[in-house]
C-alpha positions as CSV (number, residue, x, y, z in Angstrom):
1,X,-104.7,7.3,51.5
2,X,-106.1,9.6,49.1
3,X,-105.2,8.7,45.8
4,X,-104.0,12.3,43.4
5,X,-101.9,13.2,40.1
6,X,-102.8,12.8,36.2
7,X,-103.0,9.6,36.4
8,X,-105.8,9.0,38.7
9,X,-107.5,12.1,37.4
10,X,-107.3,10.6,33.7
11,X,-108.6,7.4,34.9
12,X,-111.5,8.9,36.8
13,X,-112.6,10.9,33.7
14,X,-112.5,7.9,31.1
15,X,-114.3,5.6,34.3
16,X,-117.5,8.1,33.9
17,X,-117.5,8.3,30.4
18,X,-117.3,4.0,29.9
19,X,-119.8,3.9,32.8
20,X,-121.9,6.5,31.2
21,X,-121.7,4.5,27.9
22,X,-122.5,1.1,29.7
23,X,-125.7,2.0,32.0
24,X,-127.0,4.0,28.5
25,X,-126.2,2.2,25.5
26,X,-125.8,-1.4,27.3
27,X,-128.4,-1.6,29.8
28,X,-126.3,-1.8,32.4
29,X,-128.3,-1.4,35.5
30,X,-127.0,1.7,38.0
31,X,-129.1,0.6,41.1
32,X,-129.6,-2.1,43.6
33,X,-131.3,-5.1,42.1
34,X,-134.9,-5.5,43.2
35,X,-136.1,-8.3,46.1
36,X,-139.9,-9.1,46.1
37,X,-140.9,-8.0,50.0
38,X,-144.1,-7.8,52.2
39,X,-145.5,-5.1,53.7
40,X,-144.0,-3.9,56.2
41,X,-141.2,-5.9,56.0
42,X,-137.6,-4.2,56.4
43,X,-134.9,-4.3,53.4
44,X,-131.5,-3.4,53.4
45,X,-129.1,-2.3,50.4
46,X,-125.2,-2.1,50.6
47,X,-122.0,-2.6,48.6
48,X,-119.2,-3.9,49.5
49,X,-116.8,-1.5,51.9
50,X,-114.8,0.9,50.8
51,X,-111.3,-0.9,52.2
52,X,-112.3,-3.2,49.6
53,X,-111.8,-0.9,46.6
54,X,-108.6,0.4,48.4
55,X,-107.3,-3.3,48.5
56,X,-108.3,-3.9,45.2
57,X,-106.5,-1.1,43.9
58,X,-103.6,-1.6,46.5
59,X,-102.9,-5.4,44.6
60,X,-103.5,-3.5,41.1
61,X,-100.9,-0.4,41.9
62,X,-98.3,-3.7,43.3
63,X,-99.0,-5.5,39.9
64,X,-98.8,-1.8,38.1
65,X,-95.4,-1.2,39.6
66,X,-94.1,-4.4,38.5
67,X,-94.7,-4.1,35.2
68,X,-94.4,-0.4,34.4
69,X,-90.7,-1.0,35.6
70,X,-90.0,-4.3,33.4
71,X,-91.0,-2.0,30.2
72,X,-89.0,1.3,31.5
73,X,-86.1,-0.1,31.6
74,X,-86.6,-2.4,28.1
75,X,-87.1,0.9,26.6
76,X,-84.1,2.7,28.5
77,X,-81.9,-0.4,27.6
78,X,-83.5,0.7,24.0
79,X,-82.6,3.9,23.8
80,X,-79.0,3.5,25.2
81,X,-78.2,0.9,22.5
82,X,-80.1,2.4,20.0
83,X,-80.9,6.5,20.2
84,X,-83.3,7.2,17.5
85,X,-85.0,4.2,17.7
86,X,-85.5,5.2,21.1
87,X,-86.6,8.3,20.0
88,X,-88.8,7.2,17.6
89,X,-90.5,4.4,19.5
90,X,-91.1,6.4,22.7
91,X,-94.6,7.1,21.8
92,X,-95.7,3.7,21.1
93,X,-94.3,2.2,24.6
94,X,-95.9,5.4,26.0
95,X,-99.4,3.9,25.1
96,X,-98.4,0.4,26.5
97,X,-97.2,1.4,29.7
98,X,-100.6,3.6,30.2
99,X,-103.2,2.4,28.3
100,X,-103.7,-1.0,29.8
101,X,-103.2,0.8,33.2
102,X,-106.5,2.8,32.8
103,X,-108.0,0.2,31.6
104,X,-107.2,-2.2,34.4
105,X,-108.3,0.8,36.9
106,X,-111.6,0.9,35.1
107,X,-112.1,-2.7,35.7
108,X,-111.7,-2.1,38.9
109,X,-114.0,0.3,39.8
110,X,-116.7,-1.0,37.3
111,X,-116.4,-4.4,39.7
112,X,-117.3,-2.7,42.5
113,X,-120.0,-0.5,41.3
114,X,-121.9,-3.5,39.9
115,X,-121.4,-5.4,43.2
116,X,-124.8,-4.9,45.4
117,X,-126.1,-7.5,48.2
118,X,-129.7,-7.1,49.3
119,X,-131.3,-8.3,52.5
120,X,-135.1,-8.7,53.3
121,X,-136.5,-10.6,56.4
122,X,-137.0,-13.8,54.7
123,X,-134.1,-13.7,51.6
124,X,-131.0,-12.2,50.1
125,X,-129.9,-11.5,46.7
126,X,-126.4,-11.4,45.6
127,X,-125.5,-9.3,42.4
128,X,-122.1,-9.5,40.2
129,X,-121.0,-8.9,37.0
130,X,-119.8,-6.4,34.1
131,X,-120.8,-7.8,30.8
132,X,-122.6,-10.8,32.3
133,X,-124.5,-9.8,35.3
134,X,-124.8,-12.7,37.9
135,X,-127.5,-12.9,40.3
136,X,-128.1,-15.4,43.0
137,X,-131.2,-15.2,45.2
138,X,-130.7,-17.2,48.9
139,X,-133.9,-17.7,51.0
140,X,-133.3,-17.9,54.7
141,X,-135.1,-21.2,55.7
142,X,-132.2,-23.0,53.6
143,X,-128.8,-21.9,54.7
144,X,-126.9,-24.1,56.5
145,X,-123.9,-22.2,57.3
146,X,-122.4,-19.0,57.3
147,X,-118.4,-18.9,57.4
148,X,-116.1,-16.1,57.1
149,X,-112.9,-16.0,55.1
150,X,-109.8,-13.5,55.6
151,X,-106.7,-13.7,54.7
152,X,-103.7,-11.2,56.2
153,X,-103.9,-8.2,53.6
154,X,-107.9,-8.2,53.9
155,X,-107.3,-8.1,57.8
156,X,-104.9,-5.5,57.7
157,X,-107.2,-3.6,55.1
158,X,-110.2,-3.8,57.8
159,X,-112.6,-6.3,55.7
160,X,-113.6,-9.9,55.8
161,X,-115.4,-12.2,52.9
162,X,-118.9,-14.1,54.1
163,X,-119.7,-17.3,52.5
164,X,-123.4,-18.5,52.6
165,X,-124.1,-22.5,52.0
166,X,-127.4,-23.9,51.5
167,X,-128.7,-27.0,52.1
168,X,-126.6,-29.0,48.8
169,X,-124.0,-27.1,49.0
170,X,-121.3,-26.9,51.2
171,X,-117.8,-24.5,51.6
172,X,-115.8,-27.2,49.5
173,X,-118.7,-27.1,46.8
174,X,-116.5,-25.8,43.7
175,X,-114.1,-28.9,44.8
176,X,-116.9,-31.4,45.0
177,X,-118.8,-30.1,42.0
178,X,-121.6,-28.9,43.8
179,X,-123.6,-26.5,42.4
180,X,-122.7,-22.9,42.6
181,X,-126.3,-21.7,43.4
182,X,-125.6,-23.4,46.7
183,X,-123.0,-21.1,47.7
184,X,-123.3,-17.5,47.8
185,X,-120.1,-14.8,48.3
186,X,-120.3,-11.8,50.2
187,X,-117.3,-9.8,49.5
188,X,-115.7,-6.8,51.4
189,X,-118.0,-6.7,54.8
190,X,-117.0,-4.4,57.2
191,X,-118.3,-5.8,60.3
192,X,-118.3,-10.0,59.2
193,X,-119.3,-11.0,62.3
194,X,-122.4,-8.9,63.5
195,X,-123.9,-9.4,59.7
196,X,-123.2,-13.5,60.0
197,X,-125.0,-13.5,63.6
198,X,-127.5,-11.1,61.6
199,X,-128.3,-13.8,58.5
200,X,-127.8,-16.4,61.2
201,X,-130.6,-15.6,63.2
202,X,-133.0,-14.7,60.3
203,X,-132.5,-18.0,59.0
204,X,-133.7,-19.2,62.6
205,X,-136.8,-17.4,62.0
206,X,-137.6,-18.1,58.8
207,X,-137.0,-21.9,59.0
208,X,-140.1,-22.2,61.8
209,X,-138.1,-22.2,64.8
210,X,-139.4,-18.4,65.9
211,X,-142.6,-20.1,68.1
212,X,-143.0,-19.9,72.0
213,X,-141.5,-23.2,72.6
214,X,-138.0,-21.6,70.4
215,X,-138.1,-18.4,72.3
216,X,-138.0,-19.9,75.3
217,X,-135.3,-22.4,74.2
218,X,-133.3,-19.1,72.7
219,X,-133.8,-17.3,75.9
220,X,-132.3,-20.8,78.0
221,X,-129.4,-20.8,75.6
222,X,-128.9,-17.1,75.9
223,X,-128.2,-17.9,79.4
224,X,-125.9,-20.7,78.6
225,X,-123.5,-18.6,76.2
226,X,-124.1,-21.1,73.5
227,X,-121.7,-19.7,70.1
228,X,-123.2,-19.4,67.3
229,X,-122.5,-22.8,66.2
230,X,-123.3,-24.8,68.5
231,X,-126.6,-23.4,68.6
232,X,-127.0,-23.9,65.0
233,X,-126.1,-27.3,65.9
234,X,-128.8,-27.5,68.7
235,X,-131.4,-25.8,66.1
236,X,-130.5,-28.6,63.4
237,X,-131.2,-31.2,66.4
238,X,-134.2,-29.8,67.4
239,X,-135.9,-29.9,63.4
240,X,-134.4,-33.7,63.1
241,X,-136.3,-34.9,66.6
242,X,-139.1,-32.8,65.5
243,X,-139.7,-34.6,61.9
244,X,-138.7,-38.5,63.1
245,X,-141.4,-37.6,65.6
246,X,-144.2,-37.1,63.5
247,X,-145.0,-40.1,62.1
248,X,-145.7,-41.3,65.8
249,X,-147.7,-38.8,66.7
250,X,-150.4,-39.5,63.7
């Protein structure tokens, strides 16, 4: 739905002049964070989708309509009881009915502009943040699992959330007090599963398991129509036989 009237055009024009202000007199970075790469080797850039934006602003207008309708009416109870301070009070709840509404819809979009995820053959880097910018960098060889979250609005907005755990961490980390460098958040991914399989089988790669021997496991399971986890399960077997093993073979 495309979004139109004073409002939204007021909004837009004080979003470019605070994001004008931020990326010149802040440092606020307007591009993709940078991911040390080999030559040759193939990067990727995205944000996250634009159904995210739209949900985010669908929950904000919800949350907008709620309470721009608790302070009408306090001021039309106002201005029944009391006329001319009605009168002469209407400018003031003017500014605090739309004020913190523009406000709130620059948040919003300054969220999402700052939001980048970058993928190389052997890593990712994650990048959040307005006035603190938050990056985490994941490396391949130590994920451990890839999950995907999505509750009923996101689903019926078209998006799903990817969460990336590392060896340490886990997906009930912030309950267990693991560290939060062990989990990473992919928010608003259009297709969830096709970039999961996609880390999935870079971390496959990158953790040693790409030889001849692997490829000819991979092309056995292929055949079998292993999922994704229970070949990750197989994989994880396969590294444990392979290290209580060496010490025999020396």
């Amino acid at each position: 739905m495309k979004e139109s009237g004073l409002l939204h055009e007021t909004c837009l024009w004080c979003y470019r002049g605070v994001w004008g202000t931020l990326t010149k007199y802040f440092c606020l970075p307007d591009g993709p964070p940078n991911l040390p790469i080999m030559e040759g080797e193939a990067i990727a850039y995205f944000r996250p989708s634009p159904a995210y934006l739209r949900y985010r602003k669908f929950l904000f207008w919800i949350g907008l309509a709620i309470v721009d309708v608790v302070l009408s009416l306090l001021w039309l109870v106002l201005i029944i009881n009391a006329p001319m301070w009605g009168l002469i009070t209407a400018p003031p709840w003017l500014i605090v009915i739309v004020v913190p509404d523009i406000l709130a819809y620059i948040a919003i979009h300054l969220r999402y502009d700052t939001t980048w995820y970058v993928l190389s053959d052997r890593s990712m880097r994650i990048r959040r943040g307005i006035w603190s910018i938050y990056e985490t960098t994941i490396t391949f060889e130590n994920i451990q699992n890839v999950s995907i979250s999505q509750g009923p609005l996101q689903r019926w907005f078209g998006f799903a959330n990817l969460v990336v755990s590392t060896a340490g961490g886990g997906d009930g980390g912030a309950e267990a007090g693991a560290s939060a460098s062990h989990v990473g958040l992919l928010e608003g991914i259009d297709d969830a599963e096709s970039l999961r399989e996609r880390i999935l089988s870079k971390s496959y790669r990158t953790a040693g398991l790409g030889d001849e021997e692997s490829e000819a496991t991979d092309r056995r399971i292929d055949r079998a129509s292993f999922s994704m986890d229970q070949l990750a399960l197989l994989r994880e077997i396969q590294t444990l036989t392979a290290q209580l093993a060496k010490p025999y073979a020396t």
